[in-house]
Each structure stands twice: as C-alpha cells, then as structure tokens.
C-alpha positions as CSV (number, residue, x, y, z in Angstrom):
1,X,56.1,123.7,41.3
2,X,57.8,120.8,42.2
3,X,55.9,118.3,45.2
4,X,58.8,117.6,46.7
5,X,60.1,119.4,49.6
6,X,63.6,121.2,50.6
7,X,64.6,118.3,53.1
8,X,63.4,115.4,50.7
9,X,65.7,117.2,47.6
10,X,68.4,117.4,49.9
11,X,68.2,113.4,51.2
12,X,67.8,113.0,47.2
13,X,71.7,115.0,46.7
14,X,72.9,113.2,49.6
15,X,71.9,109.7,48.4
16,X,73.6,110.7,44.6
17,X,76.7,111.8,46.1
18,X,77.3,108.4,48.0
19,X,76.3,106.4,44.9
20,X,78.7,108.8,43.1
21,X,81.3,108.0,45.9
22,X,80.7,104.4,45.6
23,X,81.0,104.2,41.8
24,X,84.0,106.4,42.3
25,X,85.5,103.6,44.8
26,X,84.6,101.0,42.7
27,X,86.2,102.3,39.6
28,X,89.6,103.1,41.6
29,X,89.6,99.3,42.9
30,X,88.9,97.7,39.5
31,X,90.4,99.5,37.1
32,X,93.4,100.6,38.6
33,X,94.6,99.1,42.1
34,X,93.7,95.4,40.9
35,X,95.6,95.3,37.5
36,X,98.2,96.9,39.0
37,X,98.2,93.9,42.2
38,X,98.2,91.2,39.3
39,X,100.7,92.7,37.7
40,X,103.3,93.3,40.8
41,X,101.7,88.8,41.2
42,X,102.7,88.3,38.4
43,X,106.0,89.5,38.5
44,X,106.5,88.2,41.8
45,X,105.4,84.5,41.1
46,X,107.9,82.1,41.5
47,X,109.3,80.1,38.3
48,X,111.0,76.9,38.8
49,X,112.3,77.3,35.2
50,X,115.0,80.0,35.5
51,X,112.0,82.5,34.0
52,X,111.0,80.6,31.7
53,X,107.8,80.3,32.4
C-alpha cells in the first residue's frame, strides 16, 4: 500500500496541474505571443531609408 494519504495525493495533483499550467503559460508566451510581437516590431520599425533597411 502506498504511505501516503488521500489529502497528501491530492495536494500532490494539485501542485502538477499548476506546474502543468505554468509550463502551459510559459510555452504560449515564448513560443508564440513573443515571435509574433517581434515580428509585428519589426515590421513596424521605422526606416529612414525608404525600406531599405
């Protein structure tokens, strides 16, 4: 049998689903809401040299 008990398993679950959350969150702002803010820099930088730069 296992030593720990029913409200100590479910602290464990609670404590994975918030890592998973974070990781989630983290994942979302790195790989897909930060290229796509350089990008949209980027394109909205300005260029003295008629886009030539």
């Amino acid at each position: 049998m296992s030593s720990l008990t029913r409200r100590q398993k479910e602290m464990g679950l609670v404590i994975l689903a918030v890592l998973f959350l974070l990781g989630l969150a983290a994942y979302s702002y790195f790989g897909i809401y930060t290229p796509a803010a350089m990008q949209n820099f980027r394109q909205s930088s300005y260029c003295p040299l008629n886009g030539k730069c």
